[in-house]
Residue, then its C-alpha position, 0 to 999 in steps of 0.5 A: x650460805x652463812x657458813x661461805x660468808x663467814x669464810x670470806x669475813x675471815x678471809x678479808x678481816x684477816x688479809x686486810x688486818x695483817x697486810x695493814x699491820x705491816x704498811x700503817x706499821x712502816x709509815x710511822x718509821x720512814x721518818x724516823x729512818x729517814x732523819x737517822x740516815x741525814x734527810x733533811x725535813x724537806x726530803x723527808x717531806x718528799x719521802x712522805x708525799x712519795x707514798x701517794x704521788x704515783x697513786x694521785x694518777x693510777x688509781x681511775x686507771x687501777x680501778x677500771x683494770x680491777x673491774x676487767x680482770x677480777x680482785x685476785x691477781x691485783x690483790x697477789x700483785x699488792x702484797x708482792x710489791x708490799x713485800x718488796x718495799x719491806x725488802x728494799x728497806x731491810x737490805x739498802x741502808x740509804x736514802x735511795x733505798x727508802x725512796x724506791x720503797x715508799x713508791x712500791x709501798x703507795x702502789x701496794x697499799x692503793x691496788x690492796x685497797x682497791x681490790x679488797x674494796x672491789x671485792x667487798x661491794x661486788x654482791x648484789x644484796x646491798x646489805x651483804x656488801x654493807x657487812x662486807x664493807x664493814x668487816x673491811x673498814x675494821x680490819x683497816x683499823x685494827x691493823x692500823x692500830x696493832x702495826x704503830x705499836x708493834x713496830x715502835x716497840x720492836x723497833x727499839x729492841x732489834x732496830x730498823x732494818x730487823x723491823x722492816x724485814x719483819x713486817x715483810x715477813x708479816x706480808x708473806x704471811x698474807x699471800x695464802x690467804x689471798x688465794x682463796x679469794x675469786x678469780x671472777x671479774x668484779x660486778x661493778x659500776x664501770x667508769x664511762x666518763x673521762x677525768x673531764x667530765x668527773x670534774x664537772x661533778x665538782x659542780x654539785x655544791x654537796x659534793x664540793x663541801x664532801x671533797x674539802x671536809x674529806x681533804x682537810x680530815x686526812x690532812x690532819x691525819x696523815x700530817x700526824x703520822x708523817x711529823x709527830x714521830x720527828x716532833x717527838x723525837x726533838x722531845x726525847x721520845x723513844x720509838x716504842x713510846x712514839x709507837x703507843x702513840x700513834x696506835x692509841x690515835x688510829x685506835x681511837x678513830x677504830x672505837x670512835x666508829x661504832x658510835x657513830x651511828x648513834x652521834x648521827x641521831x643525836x646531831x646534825x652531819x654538818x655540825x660534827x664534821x664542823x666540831x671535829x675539824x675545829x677540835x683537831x686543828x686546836x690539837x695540832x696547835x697544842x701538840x708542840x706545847x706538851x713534851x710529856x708522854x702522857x699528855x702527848x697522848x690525851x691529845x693523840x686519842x683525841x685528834x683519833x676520835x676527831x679523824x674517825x669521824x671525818x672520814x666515814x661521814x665524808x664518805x657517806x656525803x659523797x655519796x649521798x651528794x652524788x647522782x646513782x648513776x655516778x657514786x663510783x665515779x665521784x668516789x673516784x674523784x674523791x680519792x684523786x683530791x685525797x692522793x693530791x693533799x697526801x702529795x701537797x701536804x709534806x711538800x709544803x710544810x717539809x718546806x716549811x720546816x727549814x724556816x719555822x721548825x718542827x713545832x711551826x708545821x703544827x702551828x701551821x698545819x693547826x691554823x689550816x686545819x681550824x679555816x676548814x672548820x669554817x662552814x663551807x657556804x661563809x666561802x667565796x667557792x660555795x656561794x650562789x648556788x645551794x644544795x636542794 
């Protein structure tokens, strides 16, 4: 029995690490790539905001399918359209090529994650599916680590298209391994409700507060890695600096992790949440008033120790706000609000852009981020009614 779980330890820190490597590792480039071959800021905002637009409806329906038909199939189809993204990107040096890609990239990235997370909570023993679940969420992070990094350095050395072709490469690489996993379908909470219904979850106030601080936190996140190589770039920056960069940010939200539980007995979940997102909309604000590498770094790490500790305890407050019955569910929903900010947030401040520049998205984004940090029942939305 221990020798199987650590097999498939291996098997999913493995898959999930290197197939990261590749997509955490593409992402800081579009931009980059996109900028080089004449996209306007509000075009690169629409790339952006691609990766996430078909998963904003797909991923309830994706879910539902996983649980029918098993994780293998899915997780095969996920790395095939990964490879097919990466392909896309290598061979059609234009504009159309990088929006074809990114809408196979979102696919791939929410069906692999879907799965792997599918996978991961099918056992009965809640602890099994804890440690499971945990090996997931470090290989997510240590490949969202090791793929800015080695993709920013590569990237100077041989250039984009190489690049691409060679975090395809990475994803082939994954394909024998996601053969081994089970063909069995998947033990877990089937969705009996419609999309109407999962909304009137928003009812319960805990769960509102959970989905805003979850929002705001990949907001400060995602708005991070879509903007801070072009803010860079403005600086002088090369692309393996801007890779360090952006890897020592997801690392940082890595090591952050394996303290939370010890940052949790010490202070109230309210209160850290509160604290991070003040602190990384002070970050965003300072981002544009430092051009040096260094300094660009300090508030990287630190905006990474800010979003490590947002998302994980959003998680955890879905899931405590929510009815046992109901967790997929709501956790569904969360991740429906999470694609529609993934989708907002580009658009607007892409938009935004043409008239306040690169440094007006941080002031812009900085100033949203710090009115998130204000506590939730100060708003109109969570007043009257109080979570027990």
């Amino acid at each position: 029995m221990k020798k199987k779980r650590t097999i498939n330890k291996n098997f999913i820190f493995i898959c999930t690490a290197l197939f990261m490597v590749s997509i955490a590792g593409s992402r800081p480039l579009i931009p980059l790539y996109a900028d080089e071959l004449g996209a306007s800021h509000v075009e690169i905002g629409v790339i952006v905001a691609l990766f996430s637009f078909f998963p904003l409806f797909l991923s309830i329906k994706l879910g539902k399918m996983i649980d029918s038909i098993g994780v293998k199939g899915p997780l095969i189809a996920s790395i095939l359209f990964g490879i097919l993204s990466m392909v896309i990107l290598s061979i059609f040096h234009n504009l159309s090529g990088v929006y074809i890609s990114q809408i196979f990239a979102g696919l791939a990235q929410l069906v692999f994650v879907l799965s792997m997370q599918a996978y991961s909570g099918q056992f009965s023993k809640s602890k099994l599916r804890e440690y499971y679940i945990t090996v997931f969420s470090i290989a997510l992070a240590a490949g969202s680590f090791a793929g800015p990094l080695l993709s920013g350095f590569l990237t100077d050395s041989i250039g984009y298209s190489p690049v691409f072709l060679t975090l395809g490469c990475v994803l082939v690489g994954v394909l024998p391994f996601s053969l081994f996993f089970s063909g069995k379908k998947v033990l877990s909470i089937q969705h009996k409700s419609n999309e109407g219904s999962s909304l009137q979850l928003l009812r319960i106030p805990d769960l509102r507060k959970a989905v805003l601080v979850s929002s705001i936190g990949l907001l400060a996140k995602d708005m991070y890695i879509a903007f801070f190589p072009l803010l860079a770039t403005e600086n002088g920056l090369p692309a393996s600096t801007i890779g360090v960069i952006i890897a020592l940010n997801a690392g940082a939200g890595m090591f952050i992790r394996g303290f939370l539980p010890w940052i949790s007995q010490h202070l109230k979940r309210d209160v850290i949440i509160t604290i991070s997102i003040a602190i990384s909309g002070v970050i965003y604000i300072l981002n544009p008033l430092f051009n040096h590498a260094l300094w660009l770094s300090i508030l990287s790490i630190v905006l990474g120790f800010c979003t490590g500790i947002c998302q994980p305890l959003s998680i955890f407050a879905t899931i405590i706000a929510l009815p046992k019955e109901r967790v997929a569910e709501g956790l569904g929903l969360r991740l429906t609000f999470n694609k529609l900010t993934q989708i907002v947030g580009p658009l607007s401040l892409g938009s935004l852009s043409s008239v306040v520049g690169m440094p007006g998205i941080f002031y812009a984004c900085g100033v949203i981020i710090l009115m998130g940090s204000f506590h939730p029942d100060k708003l109109p939305f969570y007043r009257g009614r109080k979570s027990s």
